[in-house]
Backbone of each chain as ProteinMPNN parsed JSONL, in Angstrom:
{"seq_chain_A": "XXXXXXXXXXXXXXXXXXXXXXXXXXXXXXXXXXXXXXXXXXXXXXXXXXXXXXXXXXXXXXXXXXXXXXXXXXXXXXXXXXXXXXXXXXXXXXXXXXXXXXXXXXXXXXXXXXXXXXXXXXXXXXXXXXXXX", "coords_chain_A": {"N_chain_A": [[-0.932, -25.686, 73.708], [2.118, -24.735, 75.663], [5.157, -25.955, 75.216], [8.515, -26.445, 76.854], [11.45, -27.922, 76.008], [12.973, -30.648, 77.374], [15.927, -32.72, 77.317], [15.195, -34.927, 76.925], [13.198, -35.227, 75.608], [14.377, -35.043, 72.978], [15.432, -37.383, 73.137], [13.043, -38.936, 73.185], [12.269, -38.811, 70.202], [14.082, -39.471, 69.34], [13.816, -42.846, 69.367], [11.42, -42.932, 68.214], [9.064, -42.547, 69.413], [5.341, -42.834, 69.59], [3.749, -40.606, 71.342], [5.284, -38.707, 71.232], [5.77, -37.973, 68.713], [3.705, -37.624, 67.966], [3.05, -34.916, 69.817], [5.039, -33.241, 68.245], [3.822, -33.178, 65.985], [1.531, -31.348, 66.419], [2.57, -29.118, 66.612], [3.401, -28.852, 64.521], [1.144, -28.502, 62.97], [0.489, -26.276, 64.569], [-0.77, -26.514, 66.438], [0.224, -26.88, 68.756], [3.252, -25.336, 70.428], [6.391, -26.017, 70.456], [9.592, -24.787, 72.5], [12.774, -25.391, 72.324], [15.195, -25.569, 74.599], [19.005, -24.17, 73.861], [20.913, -25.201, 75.261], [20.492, -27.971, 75.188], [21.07, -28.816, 73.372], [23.849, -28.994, 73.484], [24.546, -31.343, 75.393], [23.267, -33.084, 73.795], [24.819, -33.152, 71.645], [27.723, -33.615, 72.9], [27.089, -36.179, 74.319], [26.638, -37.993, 71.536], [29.059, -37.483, 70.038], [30.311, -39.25, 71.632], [29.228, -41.555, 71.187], [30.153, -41.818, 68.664], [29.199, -40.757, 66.364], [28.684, -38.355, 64.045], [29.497, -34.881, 63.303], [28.027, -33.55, 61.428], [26.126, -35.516, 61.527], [24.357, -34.665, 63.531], [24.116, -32.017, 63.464], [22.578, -32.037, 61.255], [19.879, -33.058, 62.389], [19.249, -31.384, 64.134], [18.377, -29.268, 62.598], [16.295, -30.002, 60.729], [14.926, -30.138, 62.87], [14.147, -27.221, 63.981], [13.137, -26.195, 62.036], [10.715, -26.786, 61.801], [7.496, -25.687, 61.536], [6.03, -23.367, 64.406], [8.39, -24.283, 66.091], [10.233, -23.673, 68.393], [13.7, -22.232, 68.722], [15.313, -21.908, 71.699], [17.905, -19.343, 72.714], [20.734, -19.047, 74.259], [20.478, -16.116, 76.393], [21.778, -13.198, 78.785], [19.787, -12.633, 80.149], [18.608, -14.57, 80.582], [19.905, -16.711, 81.906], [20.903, -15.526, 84.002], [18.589, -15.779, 85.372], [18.459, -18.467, 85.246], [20.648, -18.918, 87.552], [19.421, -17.653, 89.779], [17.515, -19.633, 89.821], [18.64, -21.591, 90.189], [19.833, -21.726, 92.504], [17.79, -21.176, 94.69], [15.747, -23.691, 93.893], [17.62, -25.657, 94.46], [18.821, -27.078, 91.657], [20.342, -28.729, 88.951], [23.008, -26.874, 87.312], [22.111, -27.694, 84.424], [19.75, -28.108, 84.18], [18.672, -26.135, 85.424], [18.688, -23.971, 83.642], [17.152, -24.841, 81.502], [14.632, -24.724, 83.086], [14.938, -21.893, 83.541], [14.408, -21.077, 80.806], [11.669, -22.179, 80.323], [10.583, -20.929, 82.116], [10.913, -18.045, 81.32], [10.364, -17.849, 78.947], [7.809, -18.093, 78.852], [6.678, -21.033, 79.248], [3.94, -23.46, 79.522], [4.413, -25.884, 80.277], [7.251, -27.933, 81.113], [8.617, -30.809, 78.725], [9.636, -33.164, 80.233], [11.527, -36.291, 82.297], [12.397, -35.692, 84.139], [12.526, -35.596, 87.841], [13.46, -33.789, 88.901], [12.881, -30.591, 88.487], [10.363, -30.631, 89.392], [9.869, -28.766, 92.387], [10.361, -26.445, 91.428], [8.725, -26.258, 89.051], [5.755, -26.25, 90.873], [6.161, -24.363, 91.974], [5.594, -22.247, 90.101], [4.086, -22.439, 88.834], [4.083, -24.552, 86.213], [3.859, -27.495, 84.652], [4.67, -30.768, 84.62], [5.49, -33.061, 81.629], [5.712, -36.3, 80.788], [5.557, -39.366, 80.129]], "CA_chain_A": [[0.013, -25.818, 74.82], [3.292, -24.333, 74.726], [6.586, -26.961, 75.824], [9.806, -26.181, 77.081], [11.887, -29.141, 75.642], [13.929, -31.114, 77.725], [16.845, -33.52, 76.198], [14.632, -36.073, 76.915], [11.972, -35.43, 74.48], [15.395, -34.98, 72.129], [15.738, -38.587, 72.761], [12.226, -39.618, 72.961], [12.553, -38.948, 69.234], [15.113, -40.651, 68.388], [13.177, -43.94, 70.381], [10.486, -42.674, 67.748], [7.853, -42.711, 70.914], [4.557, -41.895, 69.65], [3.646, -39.55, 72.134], [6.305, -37.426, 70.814], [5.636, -38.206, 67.121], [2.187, -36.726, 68.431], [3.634, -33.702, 69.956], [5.685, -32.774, 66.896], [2.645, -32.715, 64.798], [0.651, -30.592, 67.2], [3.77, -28.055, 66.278], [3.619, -28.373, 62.686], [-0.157, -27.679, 62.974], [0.188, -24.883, 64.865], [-1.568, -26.481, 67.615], [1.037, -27.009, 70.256], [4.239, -24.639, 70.493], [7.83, -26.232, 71.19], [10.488, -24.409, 72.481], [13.814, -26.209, 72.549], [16.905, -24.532, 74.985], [19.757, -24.587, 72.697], [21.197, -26.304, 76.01], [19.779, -29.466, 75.273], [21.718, -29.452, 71.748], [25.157, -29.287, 74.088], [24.027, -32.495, 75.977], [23.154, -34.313, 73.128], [26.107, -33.183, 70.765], [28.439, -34.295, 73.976], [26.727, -38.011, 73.877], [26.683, -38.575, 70.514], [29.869, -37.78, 69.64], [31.013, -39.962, 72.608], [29.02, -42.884, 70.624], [31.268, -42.233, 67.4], [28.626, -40.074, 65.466], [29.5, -37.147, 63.234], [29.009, -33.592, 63.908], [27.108, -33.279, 60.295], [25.201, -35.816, 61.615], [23.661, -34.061, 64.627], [23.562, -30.818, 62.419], [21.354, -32.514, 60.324], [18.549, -33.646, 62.759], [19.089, -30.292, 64.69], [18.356, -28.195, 61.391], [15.353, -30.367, 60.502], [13.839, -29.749, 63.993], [14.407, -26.254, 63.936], [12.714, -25.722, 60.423], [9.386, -27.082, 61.932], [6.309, -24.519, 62.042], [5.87, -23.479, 65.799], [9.029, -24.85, 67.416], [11.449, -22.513, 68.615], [15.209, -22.874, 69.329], [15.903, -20.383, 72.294], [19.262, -19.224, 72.603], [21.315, -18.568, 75.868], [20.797, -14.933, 77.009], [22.232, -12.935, 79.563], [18.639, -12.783, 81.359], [18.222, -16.395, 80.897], [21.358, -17.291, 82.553], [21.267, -15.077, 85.521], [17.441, -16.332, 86.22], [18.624, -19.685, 85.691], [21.344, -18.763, 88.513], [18.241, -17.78, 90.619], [16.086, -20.964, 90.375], [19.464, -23.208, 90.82], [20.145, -21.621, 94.452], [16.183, -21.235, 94.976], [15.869, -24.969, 93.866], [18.741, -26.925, 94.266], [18.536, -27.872, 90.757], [21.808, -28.277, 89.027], [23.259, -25.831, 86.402], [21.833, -27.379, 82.895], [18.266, -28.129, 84.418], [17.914, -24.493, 85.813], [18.864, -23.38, 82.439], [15.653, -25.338, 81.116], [13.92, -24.016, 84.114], [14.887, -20.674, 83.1], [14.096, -20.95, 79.782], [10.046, -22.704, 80.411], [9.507, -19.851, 82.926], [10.917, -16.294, 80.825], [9.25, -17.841, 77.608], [5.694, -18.154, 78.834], [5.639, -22.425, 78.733], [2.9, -23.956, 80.167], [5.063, -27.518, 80.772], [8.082, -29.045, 80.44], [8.697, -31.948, 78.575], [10.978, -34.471, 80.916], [10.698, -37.159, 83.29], [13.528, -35.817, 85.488], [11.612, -35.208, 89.083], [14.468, -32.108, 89.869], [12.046, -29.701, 87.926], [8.98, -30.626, 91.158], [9.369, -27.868, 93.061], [10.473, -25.228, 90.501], [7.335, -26.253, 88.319], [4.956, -26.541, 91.39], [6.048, -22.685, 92.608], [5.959, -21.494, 89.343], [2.36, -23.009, 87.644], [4.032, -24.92, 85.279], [3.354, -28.773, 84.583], [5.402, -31.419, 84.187], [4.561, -33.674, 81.375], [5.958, -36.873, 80.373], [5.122, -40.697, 79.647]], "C_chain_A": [[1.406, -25.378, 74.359], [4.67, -24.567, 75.679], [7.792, -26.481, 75.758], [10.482, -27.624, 76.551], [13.151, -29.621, 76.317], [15.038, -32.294, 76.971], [16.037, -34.463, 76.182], [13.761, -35.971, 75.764], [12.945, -35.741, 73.257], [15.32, -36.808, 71.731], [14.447, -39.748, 72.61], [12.156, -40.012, 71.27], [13.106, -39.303, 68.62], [14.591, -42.097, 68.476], [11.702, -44.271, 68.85], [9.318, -43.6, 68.703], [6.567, -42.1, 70.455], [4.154, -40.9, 69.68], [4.29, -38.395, 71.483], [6.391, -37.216, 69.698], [4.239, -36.864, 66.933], [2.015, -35.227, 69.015], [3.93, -32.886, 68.534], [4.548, -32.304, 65.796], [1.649, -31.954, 65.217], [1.475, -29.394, 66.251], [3.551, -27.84, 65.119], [2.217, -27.99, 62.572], [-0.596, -26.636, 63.454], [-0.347, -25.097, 66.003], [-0.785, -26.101, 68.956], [2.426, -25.929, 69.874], [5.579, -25.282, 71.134], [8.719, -25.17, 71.202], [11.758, -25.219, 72.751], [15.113, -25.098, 73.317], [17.875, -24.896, 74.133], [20.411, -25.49, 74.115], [21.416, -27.632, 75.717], [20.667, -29.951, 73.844], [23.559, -29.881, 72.192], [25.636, -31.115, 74.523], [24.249, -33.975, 74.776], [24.517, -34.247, 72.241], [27.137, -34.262, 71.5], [28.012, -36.144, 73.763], [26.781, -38.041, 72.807], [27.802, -38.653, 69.776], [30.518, -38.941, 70.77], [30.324, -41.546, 71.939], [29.663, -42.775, 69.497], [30.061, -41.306, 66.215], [29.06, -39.107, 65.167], [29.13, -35.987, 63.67], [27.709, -33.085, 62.564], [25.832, -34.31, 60.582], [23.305, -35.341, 62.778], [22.916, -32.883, 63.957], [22.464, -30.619, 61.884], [19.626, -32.869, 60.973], [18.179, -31.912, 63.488], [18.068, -29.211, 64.065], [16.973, -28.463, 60.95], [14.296, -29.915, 61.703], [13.691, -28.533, 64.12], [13.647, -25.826, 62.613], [11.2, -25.457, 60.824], [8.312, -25.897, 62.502], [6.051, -24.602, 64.017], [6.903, -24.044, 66.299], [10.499, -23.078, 67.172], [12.632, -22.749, 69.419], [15.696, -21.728, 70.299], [16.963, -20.434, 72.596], [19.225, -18.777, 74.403], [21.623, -17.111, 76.328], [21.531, -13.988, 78.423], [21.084, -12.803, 81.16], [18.189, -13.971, 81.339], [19.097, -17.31, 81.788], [21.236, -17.247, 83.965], [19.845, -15.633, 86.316], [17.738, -17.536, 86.492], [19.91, -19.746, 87.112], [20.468, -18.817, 90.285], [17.647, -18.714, 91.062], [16.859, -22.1, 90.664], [19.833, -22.862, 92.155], [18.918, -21.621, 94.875], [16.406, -23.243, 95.22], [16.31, -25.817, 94.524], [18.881, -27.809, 93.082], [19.555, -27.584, 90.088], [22.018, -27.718, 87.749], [22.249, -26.101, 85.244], [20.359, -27.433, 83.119], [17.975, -26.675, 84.427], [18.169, -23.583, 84.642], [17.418, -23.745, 81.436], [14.457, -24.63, 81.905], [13.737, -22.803, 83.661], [13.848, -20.157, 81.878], [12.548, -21.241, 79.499], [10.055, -21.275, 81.07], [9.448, -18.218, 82.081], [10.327, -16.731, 79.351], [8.044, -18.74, 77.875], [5.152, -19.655, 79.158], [4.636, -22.906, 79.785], [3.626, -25.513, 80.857], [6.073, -27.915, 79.977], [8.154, -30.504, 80.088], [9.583, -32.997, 79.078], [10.338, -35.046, 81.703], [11.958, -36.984, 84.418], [12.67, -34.927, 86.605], [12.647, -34.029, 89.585], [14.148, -31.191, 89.389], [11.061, -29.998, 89.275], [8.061, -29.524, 91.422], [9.39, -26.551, 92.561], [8.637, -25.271, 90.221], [6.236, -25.719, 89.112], [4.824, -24.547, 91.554], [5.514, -21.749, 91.362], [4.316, -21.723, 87.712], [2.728, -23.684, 86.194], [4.26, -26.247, 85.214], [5.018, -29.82, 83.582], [5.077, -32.992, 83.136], [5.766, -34.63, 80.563], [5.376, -38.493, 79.944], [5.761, -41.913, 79.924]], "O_chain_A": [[1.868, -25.499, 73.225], [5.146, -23.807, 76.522], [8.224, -26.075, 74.68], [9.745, -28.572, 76.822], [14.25, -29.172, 75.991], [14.667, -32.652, 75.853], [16.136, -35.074, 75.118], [13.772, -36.908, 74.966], [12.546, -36.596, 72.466], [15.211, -37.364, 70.638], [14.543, -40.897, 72.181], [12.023, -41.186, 70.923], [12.919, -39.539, 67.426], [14.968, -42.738, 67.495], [11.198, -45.357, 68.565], [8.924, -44.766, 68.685], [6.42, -40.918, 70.764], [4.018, -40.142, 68.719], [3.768, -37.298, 71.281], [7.084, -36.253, 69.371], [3.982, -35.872, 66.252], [1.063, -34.493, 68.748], [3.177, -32.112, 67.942], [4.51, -31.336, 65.037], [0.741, -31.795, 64.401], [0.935, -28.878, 65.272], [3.494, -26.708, 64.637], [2.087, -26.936, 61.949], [-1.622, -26.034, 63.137], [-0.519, -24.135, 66.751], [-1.068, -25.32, 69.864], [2.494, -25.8, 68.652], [5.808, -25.044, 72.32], [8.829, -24.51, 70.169], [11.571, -25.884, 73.77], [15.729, -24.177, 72.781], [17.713, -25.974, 73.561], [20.347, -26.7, 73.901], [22.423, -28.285, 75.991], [20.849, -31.09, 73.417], [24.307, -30.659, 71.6], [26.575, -31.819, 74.153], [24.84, -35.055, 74.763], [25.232, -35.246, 72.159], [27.407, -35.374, 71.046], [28.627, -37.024, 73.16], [27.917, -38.494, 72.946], [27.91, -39.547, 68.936], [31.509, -39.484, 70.282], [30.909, -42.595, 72.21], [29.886, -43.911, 69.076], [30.415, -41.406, 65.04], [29.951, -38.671, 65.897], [28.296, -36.032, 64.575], [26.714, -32.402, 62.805], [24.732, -34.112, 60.066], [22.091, -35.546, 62.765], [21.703, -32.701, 63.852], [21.652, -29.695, 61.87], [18.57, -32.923, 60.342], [17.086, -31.36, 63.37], [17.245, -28.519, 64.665], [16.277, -27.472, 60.73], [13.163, -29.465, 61.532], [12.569, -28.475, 64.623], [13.87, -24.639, 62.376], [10.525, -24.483, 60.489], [8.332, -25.367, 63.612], [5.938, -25.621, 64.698], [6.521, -24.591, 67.333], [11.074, -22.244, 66.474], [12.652, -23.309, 70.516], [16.346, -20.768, 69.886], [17.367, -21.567, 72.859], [18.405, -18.439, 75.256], [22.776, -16.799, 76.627], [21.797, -14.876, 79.232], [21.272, -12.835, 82.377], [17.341, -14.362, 82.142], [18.858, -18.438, 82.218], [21.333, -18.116, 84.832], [19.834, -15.888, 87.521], [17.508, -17.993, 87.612], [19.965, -20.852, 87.651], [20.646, -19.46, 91.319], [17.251, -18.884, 92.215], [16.458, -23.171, 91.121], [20.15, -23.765, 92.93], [18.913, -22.376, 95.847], [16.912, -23.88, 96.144], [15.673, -26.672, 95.14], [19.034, -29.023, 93.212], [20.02, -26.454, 90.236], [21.172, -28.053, 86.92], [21.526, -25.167, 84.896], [19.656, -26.838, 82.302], [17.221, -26.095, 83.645], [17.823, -22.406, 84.747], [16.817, -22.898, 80.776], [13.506, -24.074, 81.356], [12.605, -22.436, 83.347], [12.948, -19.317, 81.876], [12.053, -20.65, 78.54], [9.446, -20.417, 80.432], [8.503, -17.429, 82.092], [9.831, -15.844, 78.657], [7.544, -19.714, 77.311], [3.96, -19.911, 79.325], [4.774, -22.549, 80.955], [3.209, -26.037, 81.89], [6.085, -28.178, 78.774], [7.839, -31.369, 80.905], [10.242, -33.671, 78.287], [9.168, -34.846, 82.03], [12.359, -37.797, 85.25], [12.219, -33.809, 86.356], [12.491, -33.47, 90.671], [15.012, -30.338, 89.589], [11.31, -29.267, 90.234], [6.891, -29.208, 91.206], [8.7, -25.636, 93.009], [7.702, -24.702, 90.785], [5.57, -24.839, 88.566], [3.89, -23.771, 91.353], [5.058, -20.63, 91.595], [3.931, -21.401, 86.588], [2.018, -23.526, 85.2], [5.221, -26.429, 85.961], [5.804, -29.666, 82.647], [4.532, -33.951, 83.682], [6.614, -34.084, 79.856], [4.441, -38.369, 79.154], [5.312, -42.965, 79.47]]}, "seq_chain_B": "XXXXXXXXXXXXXXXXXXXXXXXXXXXXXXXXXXXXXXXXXXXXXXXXXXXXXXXXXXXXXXXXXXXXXXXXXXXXXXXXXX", "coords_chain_B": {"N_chain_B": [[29.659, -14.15, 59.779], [29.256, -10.999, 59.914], [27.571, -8.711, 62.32], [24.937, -6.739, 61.167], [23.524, -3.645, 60.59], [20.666, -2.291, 60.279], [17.737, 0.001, 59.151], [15.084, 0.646, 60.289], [11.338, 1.143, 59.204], [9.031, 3.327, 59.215], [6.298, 2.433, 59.267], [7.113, 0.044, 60.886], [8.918, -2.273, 59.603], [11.647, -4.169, 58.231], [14.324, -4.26, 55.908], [15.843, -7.599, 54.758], [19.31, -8.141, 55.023], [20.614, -8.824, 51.595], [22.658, -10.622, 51.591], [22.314, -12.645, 53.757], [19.928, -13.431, 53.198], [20.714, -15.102, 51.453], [22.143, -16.479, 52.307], [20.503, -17.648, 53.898], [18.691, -19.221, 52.333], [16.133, -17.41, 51.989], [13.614, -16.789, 49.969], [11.604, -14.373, 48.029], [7.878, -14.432, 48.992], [8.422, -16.631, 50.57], [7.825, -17.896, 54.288], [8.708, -16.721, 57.333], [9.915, -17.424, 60.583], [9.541, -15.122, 63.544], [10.991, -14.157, 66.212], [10.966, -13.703, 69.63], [13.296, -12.896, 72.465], [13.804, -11.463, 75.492], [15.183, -8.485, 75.048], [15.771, -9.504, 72.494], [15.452, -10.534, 68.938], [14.511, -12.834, 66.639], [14.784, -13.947, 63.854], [13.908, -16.702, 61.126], [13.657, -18.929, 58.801], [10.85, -21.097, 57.509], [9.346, -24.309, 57.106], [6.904, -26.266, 56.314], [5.678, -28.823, 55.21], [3.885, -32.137, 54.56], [5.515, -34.075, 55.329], [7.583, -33.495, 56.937], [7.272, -34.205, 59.618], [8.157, -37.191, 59.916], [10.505, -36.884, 58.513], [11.898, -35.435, 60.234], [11.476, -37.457, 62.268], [12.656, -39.462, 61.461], [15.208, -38.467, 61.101], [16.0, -38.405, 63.355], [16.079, -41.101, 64.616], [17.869, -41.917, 63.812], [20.199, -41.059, 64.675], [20.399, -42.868, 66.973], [20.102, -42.708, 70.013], [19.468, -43.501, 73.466], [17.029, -44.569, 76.166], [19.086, -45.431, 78.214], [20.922, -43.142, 77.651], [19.566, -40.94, 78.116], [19.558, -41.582, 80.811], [22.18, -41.53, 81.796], [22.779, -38.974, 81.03], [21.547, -37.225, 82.804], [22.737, -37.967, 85.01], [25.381, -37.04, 84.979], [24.571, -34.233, 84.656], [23.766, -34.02, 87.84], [26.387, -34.671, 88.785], [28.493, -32.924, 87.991], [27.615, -30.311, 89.169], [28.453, -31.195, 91.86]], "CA_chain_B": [[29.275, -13.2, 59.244], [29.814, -9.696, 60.956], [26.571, -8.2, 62.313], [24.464, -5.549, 60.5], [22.744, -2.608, 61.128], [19.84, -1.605, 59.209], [16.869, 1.187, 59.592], [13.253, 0.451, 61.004], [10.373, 2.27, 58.559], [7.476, 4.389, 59.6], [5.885, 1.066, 59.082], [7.843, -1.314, 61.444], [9.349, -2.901, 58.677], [13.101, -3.668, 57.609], [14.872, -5.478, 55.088], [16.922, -8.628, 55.465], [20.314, -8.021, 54.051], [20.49, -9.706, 50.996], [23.908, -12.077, 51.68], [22.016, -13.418, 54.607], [19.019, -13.63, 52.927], [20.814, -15.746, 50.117], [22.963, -17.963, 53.011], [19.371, -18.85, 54.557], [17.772, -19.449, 51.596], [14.915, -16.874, 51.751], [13.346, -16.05, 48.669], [10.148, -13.737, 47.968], [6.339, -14.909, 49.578], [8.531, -17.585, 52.181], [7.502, -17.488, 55.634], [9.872, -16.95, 58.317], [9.144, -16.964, 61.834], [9.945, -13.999, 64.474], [11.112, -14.759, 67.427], [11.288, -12.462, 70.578], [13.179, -13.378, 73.585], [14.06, -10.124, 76.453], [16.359, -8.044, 74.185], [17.088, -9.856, 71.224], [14.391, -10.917, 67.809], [15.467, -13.824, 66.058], [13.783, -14.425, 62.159], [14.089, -17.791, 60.37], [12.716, -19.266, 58.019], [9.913, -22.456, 58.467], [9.09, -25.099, 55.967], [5.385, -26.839, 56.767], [5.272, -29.609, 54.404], [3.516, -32.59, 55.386], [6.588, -34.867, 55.918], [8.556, -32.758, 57.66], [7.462, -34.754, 60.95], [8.528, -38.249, 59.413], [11.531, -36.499, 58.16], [12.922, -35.428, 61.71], [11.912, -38.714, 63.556], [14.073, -40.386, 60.9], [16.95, -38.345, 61.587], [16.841, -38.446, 65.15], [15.951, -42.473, 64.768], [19.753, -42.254, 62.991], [21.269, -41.282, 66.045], [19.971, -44.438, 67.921], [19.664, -42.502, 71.4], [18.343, -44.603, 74.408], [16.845, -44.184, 77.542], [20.443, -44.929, 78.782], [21.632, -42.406, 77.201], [19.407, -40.141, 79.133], [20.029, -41.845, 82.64], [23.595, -40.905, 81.567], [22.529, -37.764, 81.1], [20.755, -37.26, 84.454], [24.224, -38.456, 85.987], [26.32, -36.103, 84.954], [24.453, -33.313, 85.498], [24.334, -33.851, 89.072], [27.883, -34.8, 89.154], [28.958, -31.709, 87.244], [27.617, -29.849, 90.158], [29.053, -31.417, 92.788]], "C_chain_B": [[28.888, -12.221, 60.332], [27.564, -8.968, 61.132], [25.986, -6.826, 61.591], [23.241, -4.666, 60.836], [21.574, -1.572, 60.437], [18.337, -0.629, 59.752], [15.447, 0.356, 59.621], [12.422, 1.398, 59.996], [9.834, 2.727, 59.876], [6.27, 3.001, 60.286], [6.06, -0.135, 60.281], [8.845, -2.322, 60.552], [10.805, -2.767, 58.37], [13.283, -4.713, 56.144], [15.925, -6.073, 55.571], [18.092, -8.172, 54.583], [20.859, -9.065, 53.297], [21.583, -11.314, 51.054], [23.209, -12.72, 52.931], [20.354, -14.102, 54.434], [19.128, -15.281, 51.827], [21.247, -17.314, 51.105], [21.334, -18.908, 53.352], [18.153, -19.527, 53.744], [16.455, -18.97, 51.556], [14.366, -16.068, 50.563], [11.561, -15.44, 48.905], [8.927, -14.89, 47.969], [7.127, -15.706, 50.178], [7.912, -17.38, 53.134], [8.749, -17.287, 56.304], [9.486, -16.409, 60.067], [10.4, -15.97, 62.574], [9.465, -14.139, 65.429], [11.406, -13.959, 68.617], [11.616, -13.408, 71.909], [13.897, -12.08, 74.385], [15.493, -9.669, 75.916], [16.433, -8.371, 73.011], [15.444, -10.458, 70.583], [15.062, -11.649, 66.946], [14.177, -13.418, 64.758], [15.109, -15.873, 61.348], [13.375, -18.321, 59.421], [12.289, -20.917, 58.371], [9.618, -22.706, 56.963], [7.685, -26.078, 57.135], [5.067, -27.855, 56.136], [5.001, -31.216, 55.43], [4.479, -34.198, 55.98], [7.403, -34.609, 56.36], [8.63, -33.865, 59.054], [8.052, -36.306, 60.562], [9.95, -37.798, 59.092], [12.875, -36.539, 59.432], [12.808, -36.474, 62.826], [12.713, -39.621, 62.642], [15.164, -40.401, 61.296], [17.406, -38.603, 62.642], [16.933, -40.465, 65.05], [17.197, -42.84, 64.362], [20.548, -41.871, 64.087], [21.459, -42.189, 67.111], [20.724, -43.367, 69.787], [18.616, -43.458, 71.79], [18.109, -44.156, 75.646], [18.178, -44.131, 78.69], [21.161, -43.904, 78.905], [21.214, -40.94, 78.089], [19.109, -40.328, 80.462], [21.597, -41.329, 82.568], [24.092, -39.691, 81.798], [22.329, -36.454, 82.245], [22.1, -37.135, 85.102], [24.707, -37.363, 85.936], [25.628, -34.908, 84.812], [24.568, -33.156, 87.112], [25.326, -33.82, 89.571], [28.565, -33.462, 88.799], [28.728, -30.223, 88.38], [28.185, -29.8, 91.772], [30.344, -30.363, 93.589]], "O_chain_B": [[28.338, -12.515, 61.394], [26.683, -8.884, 60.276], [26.751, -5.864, 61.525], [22.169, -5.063, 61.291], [21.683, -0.373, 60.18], [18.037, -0.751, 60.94], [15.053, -0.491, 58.82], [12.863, 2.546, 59.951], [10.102, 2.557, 61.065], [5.715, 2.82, 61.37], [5.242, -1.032, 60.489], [9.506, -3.152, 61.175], [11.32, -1.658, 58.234], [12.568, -5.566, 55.619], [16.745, -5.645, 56.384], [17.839, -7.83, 53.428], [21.436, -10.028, 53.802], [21.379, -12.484, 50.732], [23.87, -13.735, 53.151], [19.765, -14.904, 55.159], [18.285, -16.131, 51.54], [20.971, -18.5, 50.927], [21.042, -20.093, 53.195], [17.136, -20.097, 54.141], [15.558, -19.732, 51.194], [14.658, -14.903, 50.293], [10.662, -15.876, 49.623], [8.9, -15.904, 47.272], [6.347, -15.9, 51.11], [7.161, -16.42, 52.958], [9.798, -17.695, 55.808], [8.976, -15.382, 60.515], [11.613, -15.968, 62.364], [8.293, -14.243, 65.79], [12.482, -13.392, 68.431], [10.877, -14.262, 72.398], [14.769, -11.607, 73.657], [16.582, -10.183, 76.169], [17.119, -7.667, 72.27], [14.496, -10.753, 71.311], [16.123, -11.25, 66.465], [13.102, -12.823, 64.823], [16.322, -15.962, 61.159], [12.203, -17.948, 59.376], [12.896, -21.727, 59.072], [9.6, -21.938, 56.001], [7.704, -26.359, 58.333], [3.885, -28.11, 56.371], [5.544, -31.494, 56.5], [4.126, -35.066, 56.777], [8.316, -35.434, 56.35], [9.695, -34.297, 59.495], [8.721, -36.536, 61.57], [10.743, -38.61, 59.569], [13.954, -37.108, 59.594], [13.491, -36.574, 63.845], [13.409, -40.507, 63.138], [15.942, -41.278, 61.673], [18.538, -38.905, 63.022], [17.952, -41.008, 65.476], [17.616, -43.986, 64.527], [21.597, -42.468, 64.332], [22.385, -42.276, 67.918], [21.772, -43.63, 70.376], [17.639, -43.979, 71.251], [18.897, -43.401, 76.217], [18.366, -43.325, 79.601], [21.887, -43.617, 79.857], [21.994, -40.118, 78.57], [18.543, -39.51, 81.187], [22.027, -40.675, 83.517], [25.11, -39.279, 82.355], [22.77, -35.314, 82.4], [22.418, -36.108, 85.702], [24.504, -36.582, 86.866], [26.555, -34.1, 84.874], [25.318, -32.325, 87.624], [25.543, -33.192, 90.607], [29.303, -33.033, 89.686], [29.517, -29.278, 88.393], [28.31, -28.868, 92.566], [30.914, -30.752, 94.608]]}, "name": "protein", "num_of_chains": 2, "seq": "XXXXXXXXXXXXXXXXXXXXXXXXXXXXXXXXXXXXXXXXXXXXXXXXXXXXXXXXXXXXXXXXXXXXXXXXXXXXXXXXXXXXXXXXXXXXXXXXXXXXXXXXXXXXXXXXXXXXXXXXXXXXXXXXXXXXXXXXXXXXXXXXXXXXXXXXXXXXXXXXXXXXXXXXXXXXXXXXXXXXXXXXXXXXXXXXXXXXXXXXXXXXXXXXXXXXXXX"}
C-alpha cells in the first residue's frame, strides 16, 4: 500500500499508537510505501515551537523519519501547488489539506493517512481511501 | 550550497559531486533512494537497520504531541481560510 501522510499520523507517532508503529515497519520492510508532504513538517514545526520545543529538536525526529527505507518526503512543486489550487475550489477543502490532496493524488497513493473527514469527497472522486483508527 | 550541473552517460548514469556526497554522508556500496516527482529527481540516502523504527517513535514520543494538538490543527486550517 502506498500512504500519503497526513500530520496526523505525524502525531499518531509521537502518541506511539501501534497502528502506526505497524505502519512504519511495513515501510522499513518494503512492504508499505509512505510518502510524507513536506507540508505537514510546517504544521508541526509551527505547534511545537508554540509548546517551547527546539528547532534541533524537530530536525531530529524529521531526519530520522526521512532516513527510513520506503518513506518519501515530497517537496512542494509548482505542479503540486497549482493541482492543489484545483481540488481546493473543486472541494472546498482548505489550502494545507488540498496540498495533501494534491500530493496522495500526483504521487500514485492508494490512501491517506488522517481522520480529518474534509478529504470525503476528494478521496471518493478520486479512488483513494481514507484510512485511519 | 549552489546547484550543480553534471553530464548523463551512455549508460544513464552520473556522479554525485563529491562535497555533497561528503555533506550527506554517502560513501561507496550505500544505498540511496531515487525519487521522481513531475520535473524534479530527488536521491538520498536510506539506513534499514532494525531499530530504526524504535528510534523514530522515540523521537517523535519526545515531542509529546496530542490529539489536541491535532484538533488545534484542524482549527486553524479552516480558519486560515476564512
Amino acid at each position: 500500500m502506498r500512504y500519503c501522510v497526513d500530520t496526523w499520523f505525524l502525531i499518531q507517532l509521537s502518541e506511539k499508537k501501534e497502528k502506526a508503529e505497524r505502519i512504519l515497519k511495513e515501510s522499513r520492510d518494503g512492504k508499505d510505501h509512505l510518502v510524507v508532504p513536506s507540508i505537514t513538517f510546517t504544521e508541526l514545526t509551527r505547534i511545537l515551537l508554540h509548546k517551547g520545543k527546539k528547532m534541533e529538536e524537530i530536525y531530529e525526529s524529521i531526519r530520522k523519519l526521512e532516513k527510513i527505507n520506503k518513506t518519501q518526503i515530497s517537496n512542494t512543486t509548482k505542479e503540486l501547488v497549482l493541482e492543489a489550487g484545483k481540488i481546493s475550489f473543486s472541494f472546498g477543502i482548505p489550502t494545507v489539506d488540498s496540498i495533501i490532496a494534491s500530493t496522495a493524488k500526483l504521487m500514485k497513493c492508494d490512501a491517506i493517512l488522517t481522520d480529518d473527514s474534509d478529504y470525503t469527497k476528494f478521496c471518493k472522486q478520486n479512488n483513494i481511501k481514507l484510512k485511519n483508527w | 550550497m549552489e546547484d550543480q550541473i553534471i553530464k548523463v552517460n551512455e549508460k544513464g548514469q552520473i556522479t554525485l559531486p563529491v562535497k555533497m556526497r561528503e555533506l550527506e554522508g554517502i560513501r561507496p556500496n550505500d544505498f540511496v533512494r531515487v525519487s521522481y516527482v513531475p520535473n524534479m529527481i530527488f536521491v538520498d540516502k536510506v539506513e534499514g537497520n532494525e531499530d530504526v523504527v524504535q528510534d523514530i517513535m522515540d523521537s517523535f514520543a519526545k515531542l509529546e504531541l496530542t490529539d489536541e494538538d491535532w484538533e488545534q490543527i484542524k482549527k486553524e486550517r479552516r480558519e486560515a481560510d476564512r
